[in-house]
Residue, then its C-alpha position, 0 to 999 in steps of 0.5 A: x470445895x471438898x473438905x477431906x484436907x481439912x477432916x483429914x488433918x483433924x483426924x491426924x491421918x494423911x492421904x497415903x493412910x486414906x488411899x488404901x481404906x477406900x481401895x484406891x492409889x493415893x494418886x488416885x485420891x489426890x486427883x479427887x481430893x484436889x481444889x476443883x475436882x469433882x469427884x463420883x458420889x460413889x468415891x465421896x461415900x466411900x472417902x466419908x465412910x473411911x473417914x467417920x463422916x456423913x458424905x455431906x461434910x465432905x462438901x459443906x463449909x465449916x460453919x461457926x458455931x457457939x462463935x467457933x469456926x475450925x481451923x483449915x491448917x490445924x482442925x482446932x476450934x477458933x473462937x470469934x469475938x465481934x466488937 
């Protein structure tokens, strides 16, 4: 599953702001942002770039770190306390 949803929240941009940086119509990049698509490696180092990110981060799940996972809605950090 892509992440640019998730980092594009956190950044406080949309995909209307995205599109353009990467030279492409946002219905372009809805269509390669979307759950199951499977986007060029070229259109994922391009998003990446735009987005101030390693290409990989793209792709990973957000792991938790220090006890925090991040918040797929709002970007912010959840901390977990396991009893």
């Amino acid at each position: 599953m892509l992440r640019v949803k998730e980092i594009l929240k956190a950044r406080g941009m949309t995909a209307k702001q995205l599109a353009p940086l990467i030279g492409i119509t946002e219905g372009a990049l809805s269509l390669q942002i979307k759950d199951g698509a499977n986007p060029r490696l070229d259109s994922l180092e391009k998003i990446a770039k735009a987005l101030g990110v390693r290409t990989s981060e793209l792709l990973d799940e957000p792991q938790a770190l220090n006890g925090t996972v991040t918040c797929p809605h709002c970007g912010k950090p959840i901390e977990l306390c396991v009893k």
